[in-house]
Backbone atoms as SQL, in Angstrom:
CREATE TABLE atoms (id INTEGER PRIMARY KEY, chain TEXT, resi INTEGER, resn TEXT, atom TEXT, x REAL, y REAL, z REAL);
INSERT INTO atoms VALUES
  (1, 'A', 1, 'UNK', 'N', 20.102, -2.258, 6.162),
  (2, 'A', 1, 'UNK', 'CA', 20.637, -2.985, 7.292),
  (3, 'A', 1, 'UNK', 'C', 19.569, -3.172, 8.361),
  (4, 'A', 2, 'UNK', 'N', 18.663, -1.933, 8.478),
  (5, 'A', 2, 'UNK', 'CA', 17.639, -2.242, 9.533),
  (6, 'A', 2, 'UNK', 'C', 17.008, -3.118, 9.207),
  (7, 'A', 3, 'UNK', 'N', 16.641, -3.252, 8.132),
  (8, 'A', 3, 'UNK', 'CA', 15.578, -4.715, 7.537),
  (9, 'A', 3, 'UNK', 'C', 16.002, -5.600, 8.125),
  (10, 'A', 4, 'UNK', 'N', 17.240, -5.989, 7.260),
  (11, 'A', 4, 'UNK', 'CA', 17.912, -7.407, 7.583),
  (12, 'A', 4, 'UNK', 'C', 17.961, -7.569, 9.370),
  (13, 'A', 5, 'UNK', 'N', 18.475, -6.689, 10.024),
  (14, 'A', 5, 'UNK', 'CA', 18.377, -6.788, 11.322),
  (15, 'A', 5, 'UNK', 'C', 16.719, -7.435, 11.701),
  (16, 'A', 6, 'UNK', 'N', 15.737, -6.586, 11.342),
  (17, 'A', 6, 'UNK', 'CA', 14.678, -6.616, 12.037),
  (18, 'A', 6, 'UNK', 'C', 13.868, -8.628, 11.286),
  (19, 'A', 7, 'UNK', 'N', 14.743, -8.466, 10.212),
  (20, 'A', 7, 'UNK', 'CA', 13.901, -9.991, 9.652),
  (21, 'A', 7, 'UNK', 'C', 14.690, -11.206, 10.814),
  (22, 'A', 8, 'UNK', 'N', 16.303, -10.803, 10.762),
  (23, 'A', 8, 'UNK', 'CA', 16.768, -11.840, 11.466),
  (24, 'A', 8, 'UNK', 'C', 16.155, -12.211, 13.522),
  (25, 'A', 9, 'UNK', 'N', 15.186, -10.672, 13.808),
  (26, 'A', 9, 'UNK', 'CA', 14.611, -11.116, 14.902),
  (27, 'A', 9, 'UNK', 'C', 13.564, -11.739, 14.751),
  (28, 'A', 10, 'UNK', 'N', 12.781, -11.864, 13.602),
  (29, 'A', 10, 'UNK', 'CA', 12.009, -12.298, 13.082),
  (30, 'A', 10, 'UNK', 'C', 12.105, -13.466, 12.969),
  (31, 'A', 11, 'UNK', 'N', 12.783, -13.802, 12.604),
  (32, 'A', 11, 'UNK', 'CA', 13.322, -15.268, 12.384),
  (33, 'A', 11, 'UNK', 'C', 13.734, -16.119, 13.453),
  (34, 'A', 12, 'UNK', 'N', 14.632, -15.302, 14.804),
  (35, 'A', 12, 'UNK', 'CA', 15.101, -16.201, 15.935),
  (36, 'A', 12, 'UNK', 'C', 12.729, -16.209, 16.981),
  (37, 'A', 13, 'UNK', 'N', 12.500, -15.364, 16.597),
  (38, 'A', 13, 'UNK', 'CA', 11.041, -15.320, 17.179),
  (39, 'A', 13, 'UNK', 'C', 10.538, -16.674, 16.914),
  (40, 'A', 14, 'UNK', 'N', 10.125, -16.685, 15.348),
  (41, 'A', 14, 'UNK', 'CA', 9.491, -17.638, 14.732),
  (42, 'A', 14, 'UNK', 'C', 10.022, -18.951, 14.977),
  (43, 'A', 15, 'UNK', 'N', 11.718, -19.061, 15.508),
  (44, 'A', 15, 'UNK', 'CA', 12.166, -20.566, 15.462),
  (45, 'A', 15, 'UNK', 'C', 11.868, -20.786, 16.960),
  (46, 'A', 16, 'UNK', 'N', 11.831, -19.838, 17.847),
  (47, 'A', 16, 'UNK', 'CA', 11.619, -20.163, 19.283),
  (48, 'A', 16, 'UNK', 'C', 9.998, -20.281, 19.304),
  (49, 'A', 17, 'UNK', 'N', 8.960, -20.130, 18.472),
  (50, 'A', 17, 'UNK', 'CA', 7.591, -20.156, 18.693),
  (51, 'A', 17, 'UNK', 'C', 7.736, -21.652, 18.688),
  (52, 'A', 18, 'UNK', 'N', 8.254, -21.929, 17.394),
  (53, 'A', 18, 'UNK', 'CA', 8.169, -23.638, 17.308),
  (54, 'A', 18, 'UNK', 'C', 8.660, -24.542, 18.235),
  (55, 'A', 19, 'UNK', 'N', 9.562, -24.124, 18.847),
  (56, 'A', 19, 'UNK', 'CA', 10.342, -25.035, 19.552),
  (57, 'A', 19, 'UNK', 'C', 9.385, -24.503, 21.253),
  (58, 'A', 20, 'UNK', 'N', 9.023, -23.721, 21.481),
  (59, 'A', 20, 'UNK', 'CA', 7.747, -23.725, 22.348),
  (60, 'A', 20, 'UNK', 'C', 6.698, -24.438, 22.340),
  (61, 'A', 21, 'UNK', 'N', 6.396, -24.941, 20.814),
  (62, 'A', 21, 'UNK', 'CA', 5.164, -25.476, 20.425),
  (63, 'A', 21, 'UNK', 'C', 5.406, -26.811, 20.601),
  (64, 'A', 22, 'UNK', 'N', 6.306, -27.052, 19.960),
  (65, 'A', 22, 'UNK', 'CA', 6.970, -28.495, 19.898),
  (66, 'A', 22, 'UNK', 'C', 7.209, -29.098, 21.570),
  (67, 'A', 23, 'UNK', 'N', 7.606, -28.161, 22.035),
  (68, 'A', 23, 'UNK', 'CA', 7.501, -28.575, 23.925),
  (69, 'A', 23, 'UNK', 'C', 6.757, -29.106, 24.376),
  (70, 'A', 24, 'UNK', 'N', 5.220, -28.069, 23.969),
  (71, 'A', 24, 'UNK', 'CA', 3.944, -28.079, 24.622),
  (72, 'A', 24, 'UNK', 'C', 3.283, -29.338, 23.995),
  (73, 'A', 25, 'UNK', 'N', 4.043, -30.042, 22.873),
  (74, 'A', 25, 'UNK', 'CA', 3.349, -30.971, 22.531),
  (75, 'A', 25, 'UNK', 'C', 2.427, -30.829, 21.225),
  (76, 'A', 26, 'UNK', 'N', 2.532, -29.368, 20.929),
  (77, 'A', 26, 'UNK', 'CA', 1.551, -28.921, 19.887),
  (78, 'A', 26, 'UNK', 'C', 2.001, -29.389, 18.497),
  (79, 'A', 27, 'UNK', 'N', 1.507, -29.903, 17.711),
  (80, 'A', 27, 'UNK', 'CA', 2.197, -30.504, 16.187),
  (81, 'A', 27, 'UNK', 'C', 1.147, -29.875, 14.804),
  (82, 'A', 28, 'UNK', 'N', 0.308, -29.255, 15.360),
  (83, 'A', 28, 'UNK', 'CA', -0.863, -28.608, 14.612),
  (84, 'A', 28, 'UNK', 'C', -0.115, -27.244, 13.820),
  (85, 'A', 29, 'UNK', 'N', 1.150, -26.980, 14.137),
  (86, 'A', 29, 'UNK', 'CA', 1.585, -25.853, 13.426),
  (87, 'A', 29, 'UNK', 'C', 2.679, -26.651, 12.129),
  (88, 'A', 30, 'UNK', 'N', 2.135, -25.921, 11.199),
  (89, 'A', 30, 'UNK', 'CA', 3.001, -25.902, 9.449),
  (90, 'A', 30, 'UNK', 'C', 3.674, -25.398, 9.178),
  (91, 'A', 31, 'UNK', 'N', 4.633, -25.312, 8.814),
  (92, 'A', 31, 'UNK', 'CA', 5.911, -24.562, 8.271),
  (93, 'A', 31, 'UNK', 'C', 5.463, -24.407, 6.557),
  (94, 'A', 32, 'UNK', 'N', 5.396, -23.157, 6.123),
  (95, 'A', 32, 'UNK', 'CA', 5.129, -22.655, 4.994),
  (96, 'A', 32, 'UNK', 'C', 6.521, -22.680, 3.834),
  (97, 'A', 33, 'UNK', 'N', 7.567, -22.906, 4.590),
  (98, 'A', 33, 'UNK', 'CA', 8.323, -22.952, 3.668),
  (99, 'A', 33, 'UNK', 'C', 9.077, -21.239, 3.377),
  (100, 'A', 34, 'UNK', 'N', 8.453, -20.698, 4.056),
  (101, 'A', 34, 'UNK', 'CA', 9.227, -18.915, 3.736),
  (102, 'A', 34, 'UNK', 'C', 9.633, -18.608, 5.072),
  (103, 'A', 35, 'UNK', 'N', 11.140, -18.638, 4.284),
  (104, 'A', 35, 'UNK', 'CA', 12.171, -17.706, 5.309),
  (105, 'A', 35, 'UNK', 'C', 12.891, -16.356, 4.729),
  (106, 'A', 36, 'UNK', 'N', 12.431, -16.104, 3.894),
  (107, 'A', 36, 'UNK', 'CA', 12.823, -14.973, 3.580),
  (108, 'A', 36, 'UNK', 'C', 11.448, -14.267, 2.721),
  (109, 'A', 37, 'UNK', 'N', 11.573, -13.039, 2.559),
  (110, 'A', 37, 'UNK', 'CA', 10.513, -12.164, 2.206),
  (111, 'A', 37, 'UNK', 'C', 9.917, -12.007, 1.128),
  (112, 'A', 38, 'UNK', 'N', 10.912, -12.906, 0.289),
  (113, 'A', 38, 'UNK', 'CA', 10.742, -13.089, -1.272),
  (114, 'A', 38, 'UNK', 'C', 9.990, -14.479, -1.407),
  (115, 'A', 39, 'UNK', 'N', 10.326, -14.979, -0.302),
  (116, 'A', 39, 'UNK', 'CA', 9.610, -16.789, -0.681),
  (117, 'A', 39, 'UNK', 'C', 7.872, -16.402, -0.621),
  (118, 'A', 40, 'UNK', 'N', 7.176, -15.458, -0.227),
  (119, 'A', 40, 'UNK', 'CA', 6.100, -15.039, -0.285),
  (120, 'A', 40, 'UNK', 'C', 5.697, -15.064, -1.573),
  (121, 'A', 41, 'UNK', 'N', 6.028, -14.147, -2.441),
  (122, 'A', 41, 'UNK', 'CA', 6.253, -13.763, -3.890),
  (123, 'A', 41, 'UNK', 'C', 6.675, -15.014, -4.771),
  (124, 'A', 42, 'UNK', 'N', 7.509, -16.289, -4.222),
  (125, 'A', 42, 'UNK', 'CA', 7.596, -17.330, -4.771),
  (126, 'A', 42, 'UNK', 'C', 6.252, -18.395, -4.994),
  (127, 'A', 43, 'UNK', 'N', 5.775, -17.885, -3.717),
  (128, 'A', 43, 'UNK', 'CA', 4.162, -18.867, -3.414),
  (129, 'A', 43, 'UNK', 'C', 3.568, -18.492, -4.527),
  (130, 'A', 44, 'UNK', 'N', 3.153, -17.463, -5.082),
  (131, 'A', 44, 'UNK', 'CA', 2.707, -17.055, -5.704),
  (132, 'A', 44, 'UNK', 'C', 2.872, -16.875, -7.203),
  (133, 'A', 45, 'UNK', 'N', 4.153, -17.505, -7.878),
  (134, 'A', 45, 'UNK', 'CA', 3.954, -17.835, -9.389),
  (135, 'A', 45, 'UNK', 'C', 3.005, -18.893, -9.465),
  (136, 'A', 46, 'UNK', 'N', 2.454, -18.508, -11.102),
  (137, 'A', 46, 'UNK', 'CA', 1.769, -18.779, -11.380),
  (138, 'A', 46, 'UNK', 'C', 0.487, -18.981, -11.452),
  (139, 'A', 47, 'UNK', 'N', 0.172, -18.049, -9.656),
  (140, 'A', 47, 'UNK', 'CA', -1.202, -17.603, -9.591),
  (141, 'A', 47, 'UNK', 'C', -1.633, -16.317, -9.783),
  (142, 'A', 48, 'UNK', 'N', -3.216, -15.728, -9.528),
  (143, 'A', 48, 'UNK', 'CA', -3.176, -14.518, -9.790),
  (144, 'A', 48, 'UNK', 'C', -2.975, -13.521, -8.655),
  (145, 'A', 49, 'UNK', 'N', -2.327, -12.402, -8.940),
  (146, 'A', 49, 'UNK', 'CA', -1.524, -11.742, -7.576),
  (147, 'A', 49, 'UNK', 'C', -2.239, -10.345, -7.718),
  (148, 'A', 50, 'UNK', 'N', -2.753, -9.545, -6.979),
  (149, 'A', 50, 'UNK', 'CA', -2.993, -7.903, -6.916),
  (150, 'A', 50, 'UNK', 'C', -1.475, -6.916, -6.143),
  (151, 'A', 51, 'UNK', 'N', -1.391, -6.253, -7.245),
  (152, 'A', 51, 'UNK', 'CA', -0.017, -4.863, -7.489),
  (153, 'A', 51, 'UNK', 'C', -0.736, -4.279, -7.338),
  (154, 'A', 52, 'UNK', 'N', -0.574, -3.374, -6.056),
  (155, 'A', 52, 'UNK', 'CA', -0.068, -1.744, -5.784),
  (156, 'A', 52, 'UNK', 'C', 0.902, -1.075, -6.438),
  (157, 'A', 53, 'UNK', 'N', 0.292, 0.260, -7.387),
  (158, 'A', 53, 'UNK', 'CA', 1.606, 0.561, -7.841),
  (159, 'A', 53, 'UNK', 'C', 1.786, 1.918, -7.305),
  (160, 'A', 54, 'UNK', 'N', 2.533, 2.893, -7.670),
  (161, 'A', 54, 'UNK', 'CA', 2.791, 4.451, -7.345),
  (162, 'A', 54, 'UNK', 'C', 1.830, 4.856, -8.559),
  (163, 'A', 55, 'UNK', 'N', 1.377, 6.034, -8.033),
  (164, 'A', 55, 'UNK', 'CA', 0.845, 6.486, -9.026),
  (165, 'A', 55, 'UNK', 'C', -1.246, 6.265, -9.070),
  (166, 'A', 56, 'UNK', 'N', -1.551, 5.603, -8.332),
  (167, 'A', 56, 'UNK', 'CA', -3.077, 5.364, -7.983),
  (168, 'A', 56, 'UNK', 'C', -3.077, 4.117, -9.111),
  (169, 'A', 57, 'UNK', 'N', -2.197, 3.359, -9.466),
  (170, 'A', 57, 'UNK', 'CA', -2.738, 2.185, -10.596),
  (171, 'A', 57, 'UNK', 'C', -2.739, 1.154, -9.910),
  (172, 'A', 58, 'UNK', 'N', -3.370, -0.068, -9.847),
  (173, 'A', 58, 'UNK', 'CA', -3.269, -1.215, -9.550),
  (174, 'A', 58, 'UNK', 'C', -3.349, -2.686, -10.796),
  (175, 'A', 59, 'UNK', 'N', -2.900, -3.583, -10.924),
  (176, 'A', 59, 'UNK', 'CA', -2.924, -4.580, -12.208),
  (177, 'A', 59, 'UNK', 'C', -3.265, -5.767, -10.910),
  (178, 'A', 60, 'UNK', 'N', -4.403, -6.847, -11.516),
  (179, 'A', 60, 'UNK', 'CA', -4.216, -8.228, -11.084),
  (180, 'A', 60, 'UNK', 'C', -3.915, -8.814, -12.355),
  (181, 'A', 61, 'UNK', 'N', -2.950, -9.505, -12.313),
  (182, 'A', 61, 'UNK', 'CA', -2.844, -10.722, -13.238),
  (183, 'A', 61, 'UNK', 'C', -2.069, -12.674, -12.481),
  (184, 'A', 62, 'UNK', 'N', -1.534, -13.212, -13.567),
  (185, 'A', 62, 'UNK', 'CA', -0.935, -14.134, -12.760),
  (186, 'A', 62, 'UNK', 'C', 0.672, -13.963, -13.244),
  (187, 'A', 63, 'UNK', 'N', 1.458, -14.846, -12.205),
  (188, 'A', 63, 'UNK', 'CA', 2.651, -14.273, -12.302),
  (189, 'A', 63, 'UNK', 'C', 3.280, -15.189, -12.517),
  (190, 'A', 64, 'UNK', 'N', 4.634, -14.758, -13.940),
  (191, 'A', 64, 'UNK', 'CA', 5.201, -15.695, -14.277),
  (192, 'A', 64, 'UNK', 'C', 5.999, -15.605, -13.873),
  (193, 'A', 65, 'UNK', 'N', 7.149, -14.737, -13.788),
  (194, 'A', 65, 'UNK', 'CA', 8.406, -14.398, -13.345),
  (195, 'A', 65, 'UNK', 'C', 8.448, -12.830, -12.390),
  (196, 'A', 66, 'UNK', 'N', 9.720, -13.292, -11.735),
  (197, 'A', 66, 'UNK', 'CA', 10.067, -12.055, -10.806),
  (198, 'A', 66, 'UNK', 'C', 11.634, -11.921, -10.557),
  (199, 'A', 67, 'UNK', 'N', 12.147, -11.031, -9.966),
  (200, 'A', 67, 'UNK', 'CA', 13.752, -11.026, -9.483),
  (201, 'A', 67, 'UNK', 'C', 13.922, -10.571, -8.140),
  (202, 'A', 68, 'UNK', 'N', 15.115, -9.910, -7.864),
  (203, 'A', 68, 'UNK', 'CA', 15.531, -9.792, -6.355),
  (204, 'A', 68, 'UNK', 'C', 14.511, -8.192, -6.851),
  (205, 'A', 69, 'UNK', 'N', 14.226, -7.695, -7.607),
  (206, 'A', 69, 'UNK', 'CA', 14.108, -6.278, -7.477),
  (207, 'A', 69, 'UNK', 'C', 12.341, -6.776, -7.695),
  (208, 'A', 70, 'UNK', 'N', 12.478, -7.261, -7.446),
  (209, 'A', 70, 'UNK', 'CA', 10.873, -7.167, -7.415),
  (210, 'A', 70, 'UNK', 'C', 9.968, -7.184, -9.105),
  (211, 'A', 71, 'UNK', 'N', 10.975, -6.618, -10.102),
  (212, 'A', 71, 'UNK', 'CA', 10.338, -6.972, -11.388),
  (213, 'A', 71, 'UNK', 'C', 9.921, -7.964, -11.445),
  (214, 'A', 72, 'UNK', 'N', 8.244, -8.177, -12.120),
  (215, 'A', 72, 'UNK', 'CA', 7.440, -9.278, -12.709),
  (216, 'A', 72, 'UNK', 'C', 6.941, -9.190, -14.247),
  (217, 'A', 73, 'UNK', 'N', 6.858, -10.121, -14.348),
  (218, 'A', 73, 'UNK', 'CA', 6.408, -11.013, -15.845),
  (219, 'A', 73, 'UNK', 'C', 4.377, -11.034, -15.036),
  (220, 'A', 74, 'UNK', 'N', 3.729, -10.465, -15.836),
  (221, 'A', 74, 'UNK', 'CA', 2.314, -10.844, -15.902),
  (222, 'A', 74, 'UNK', 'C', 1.644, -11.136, -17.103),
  (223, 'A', 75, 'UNK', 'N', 1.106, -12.168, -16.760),
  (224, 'A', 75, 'UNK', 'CA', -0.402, -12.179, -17.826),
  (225, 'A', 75, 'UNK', 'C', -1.647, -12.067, -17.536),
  (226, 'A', 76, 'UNK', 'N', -2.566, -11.784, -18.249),
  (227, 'A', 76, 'UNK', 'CA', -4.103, -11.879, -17.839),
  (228, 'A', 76, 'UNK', 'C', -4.104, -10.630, -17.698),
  (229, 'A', 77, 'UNK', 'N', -3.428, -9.209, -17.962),
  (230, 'A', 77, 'UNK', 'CA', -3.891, -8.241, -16.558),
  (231, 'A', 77, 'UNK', 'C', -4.625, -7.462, -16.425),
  (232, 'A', 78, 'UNK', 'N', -5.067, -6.986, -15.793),
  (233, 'A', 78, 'UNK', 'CA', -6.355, -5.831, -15.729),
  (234, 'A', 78, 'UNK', 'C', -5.016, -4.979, -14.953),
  (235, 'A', 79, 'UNK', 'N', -5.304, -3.544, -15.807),
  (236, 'A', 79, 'UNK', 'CA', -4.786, -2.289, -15.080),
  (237, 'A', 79, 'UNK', 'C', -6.291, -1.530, -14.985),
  (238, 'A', 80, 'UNK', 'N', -6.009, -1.033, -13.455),
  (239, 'A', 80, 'UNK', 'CA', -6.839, -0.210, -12.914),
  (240, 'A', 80, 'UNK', 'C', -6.467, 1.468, -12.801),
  (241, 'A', 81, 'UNK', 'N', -6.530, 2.440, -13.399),
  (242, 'A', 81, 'UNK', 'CA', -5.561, 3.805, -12.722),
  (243, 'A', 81, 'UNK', 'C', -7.305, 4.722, -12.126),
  (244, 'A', 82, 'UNK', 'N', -6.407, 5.150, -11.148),
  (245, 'A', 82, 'UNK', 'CA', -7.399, 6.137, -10.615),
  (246, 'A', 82, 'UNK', 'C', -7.253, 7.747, -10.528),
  (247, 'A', 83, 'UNK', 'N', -7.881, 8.358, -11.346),
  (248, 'A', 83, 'UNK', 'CA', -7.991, 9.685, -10.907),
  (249, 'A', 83, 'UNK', 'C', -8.678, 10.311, -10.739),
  (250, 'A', 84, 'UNK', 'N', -8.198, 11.770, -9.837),
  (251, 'A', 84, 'UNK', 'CA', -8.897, 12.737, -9.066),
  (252, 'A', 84, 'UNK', 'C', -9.113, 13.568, -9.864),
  (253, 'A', 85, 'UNK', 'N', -10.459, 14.094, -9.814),
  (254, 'A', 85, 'UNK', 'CA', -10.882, 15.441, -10.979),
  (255, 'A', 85, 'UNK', 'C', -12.017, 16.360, -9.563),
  (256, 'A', 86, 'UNK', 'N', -11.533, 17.326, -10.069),
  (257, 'A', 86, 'UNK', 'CA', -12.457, 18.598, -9.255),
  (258, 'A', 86, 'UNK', 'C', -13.564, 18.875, -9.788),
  (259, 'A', 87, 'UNK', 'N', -14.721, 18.736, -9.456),
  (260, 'A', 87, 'UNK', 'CA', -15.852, 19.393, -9.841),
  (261, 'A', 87, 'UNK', 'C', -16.172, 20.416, -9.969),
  (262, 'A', 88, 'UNK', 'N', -15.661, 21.724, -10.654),
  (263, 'A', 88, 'UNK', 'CA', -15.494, 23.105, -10.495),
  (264, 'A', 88, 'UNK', 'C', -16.502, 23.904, -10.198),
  (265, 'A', 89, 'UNK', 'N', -18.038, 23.540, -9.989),
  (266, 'A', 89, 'UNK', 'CA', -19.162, 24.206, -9.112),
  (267, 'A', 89, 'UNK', 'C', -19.167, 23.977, -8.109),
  (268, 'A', 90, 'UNK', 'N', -19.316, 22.316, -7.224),
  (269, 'A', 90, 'UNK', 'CA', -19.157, 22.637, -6.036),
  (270, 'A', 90, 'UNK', 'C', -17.995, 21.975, -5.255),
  (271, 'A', 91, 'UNK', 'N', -16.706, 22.255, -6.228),
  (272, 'A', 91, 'UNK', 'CA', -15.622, 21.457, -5.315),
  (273, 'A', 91, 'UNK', 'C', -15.103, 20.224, -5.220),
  (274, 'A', 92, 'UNK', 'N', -16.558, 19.518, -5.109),
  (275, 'A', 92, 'UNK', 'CA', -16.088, 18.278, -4.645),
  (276, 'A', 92, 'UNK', 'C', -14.656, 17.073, -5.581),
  (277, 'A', 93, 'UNK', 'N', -14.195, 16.314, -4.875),
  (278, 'A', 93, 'UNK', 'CA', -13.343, 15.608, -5.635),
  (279, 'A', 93, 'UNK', 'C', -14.438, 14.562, -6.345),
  (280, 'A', 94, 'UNK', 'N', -14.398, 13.952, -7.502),
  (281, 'A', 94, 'UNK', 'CA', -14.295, 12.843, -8.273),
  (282, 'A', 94, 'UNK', 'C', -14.059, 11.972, -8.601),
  (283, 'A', 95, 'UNK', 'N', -13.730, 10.445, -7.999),
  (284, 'A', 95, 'UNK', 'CA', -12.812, 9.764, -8.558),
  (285, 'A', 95, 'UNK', 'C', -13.089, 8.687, -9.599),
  (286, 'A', 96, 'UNK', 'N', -12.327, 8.822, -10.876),
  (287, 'A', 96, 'UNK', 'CA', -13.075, 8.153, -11.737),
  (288, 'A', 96, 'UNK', 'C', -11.527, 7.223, -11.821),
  (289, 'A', 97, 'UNK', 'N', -12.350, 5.594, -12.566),
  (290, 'A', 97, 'UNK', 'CA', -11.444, 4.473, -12.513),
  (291, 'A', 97, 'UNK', 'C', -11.334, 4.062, -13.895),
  (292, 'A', 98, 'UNK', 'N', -10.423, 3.846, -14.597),
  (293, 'A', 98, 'UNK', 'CA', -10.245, 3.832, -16.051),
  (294, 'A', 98, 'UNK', 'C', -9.358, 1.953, -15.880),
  (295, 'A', 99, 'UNK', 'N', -10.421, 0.941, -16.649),
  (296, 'A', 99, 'UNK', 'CA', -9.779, -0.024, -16.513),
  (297, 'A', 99, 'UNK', 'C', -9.424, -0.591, -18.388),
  (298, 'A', 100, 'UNK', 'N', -8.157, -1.433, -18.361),
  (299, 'A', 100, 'UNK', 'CA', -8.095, -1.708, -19.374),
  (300, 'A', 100, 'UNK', 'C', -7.392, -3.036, -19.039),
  (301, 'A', 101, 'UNK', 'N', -7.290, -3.736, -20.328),
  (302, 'A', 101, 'UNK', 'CA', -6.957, -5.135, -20.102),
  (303, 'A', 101, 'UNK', 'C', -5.657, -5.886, -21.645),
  (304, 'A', 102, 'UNK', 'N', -4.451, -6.046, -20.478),
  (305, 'A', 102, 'UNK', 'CA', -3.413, -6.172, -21.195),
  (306, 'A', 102, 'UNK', 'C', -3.301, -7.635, -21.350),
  (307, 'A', 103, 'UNK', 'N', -2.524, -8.375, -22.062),
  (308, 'A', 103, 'UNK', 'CA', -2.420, -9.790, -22.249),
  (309, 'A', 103, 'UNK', 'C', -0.936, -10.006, -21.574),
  (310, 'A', 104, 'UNK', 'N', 0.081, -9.204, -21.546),
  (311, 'A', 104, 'UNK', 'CA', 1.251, -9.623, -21.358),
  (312, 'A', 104, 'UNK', 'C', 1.908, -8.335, -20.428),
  (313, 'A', 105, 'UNK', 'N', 2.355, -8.098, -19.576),
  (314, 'A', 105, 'UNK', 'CA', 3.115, -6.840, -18.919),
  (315, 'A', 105, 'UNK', 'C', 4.394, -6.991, -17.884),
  (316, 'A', 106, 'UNK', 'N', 5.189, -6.463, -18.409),
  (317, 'A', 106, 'UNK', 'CA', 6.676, -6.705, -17.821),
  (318, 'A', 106, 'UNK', 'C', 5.858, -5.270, -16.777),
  (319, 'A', 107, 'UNK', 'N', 6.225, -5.367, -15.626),
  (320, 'A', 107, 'UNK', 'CA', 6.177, -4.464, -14.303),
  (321, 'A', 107, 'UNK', 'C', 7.873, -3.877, -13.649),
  (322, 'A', 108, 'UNK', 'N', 8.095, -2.882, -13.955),
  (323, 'A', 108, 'UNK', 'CA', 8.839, -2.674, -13.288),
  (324, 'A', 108, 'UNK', 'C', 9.068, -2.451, -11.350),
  (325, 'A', 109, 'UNK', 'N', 10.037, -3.284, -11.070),
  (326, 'A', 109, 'UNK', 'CA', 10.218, -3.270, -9.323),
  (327, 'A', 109, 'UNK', 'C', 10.093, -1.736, -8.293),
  (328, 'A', 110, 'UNK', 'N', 10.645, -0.649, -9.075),
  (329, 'A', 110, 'UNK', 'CA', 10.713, 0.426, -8.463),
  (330, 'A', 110, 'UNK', 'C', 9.277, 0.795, -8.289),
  (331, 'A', 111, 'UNK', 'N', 8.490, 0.397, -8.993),
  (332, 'A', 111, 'UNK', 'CA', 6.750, 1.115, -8.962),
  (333, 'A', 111, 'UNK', 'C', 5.684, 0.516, -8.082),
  (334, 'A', 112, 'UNK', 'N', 6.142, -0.642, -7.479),
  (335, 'A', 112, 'UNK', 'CA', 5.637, -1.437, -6.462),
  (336, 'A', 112, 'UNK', 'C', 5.602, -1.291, -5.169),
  (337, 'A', 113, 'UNK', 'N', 4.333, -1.187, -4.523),
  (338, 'A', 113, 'UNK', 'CA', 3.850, -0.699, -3.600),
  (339, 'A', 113, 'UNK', 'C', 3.297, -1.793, -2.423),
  (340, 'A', 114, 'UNK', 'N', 2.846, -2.936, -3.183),
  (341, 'A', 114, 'UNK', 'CA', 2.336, -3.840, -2.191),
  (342, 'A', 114, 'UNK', 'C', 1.837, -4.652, -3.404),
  (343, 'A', 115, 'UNK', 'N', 2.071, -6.430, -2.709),
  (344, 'A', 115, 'UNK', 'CA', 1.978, -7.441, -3.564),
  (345, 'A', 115, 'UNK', 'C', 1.306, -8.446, -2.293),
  (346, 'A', 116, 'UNK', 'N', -0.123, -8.899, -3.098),
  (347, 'A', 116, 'UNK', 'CA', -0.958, -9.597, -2.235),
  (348, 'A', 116, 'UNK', 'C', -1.509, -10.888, -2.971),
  (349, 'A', 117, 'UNK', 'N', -2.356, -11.620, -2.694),
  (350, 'A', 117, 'UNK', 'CA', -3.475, -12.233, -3.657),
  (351, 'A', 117, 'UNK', 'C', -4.807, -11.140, -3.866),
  (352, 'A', 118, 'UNK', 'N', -5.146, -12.036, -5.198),
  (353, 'A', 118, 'UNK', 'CA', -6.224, -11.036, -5.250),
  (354, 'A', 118, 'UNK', 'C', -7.037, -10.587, -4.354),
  (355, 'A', 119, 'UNK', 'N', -7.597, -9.105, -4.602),
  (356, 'A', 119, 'UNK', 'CA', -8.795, -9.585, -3.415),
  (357, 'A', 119, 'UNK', 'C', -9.802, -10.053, -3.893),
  (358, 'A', 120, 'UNK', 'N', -10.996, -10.687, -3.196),
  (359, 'A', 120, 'UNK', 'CA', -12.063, -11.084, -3.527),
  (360, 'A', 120, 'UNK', 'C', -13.165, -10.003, -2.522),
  (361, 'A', 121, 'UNK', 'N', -13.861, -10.258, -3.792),
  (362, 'A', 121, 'UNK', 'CA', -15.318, -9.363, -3.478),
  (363, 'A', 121, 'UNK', 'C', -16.310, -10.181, -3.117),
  (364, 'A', 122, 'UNK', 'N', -16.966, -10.159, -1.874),
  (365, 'A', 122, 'UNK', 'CA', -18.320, -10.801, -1.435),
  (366, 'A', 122, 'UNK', 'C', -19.438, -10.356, -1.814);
């Protein structure tokens, strides 16, 4: 309920920015087309998307399908998992990255952490 509360101020914000803008004469602002939190995640079929998952894993692939729960359909994907190993002389942590590369991966919604575009490396 807090969500929904906090999107719907979200929403009276965003319609009064415009209609401020629109006052001032300003016409340089775009409407993206997302009013809800999922239309984000809509932008984004069919391109390639970077998952946060639980667990230190991350997958980029592109996205075919999704639902209200956040389950996706990927292809292309690179899974990334990361783990911590102790160096048992002097302590220190380790982190080693184990990548592998799937052709097809149903993602379950509960394991999702954050859904972006890829990143890019300079």
């Amino acid at each position: 309920m807090l969500i929904h509360v906090c999107f719907m101020d979200y929403r009276r914000f965003a319609v009064r920015l415009f209609r401020m803008a629109a006052e001032q004469g300003q016409t340089n602002i775009v409407s993206t087309g997302v009013e809800e939190p999922l239309d984000l995640i809509r932008l984004s079929l069919d391109e390639r998307i970077y998952v946060k998952m639980r667990n230190d894993r991350e997958v980029r692939g592109r996205l075919h399908a999704f639902d209200q729960h956040l389950n996706m359909i990927l292809s292309q994907v690179e899974e990334t998992v990361t783990t911590v190993e102790l160096d048992e002389e002097n302590f220190e942590e380790m982190h080693k990255q184990t990548k592998r590369q799937i052709p097809m991966l149903f993602v379950r919604g509960d394991a999702i952490i954050l859904v972006a575009p890829p990143l890019r490396h300079t």
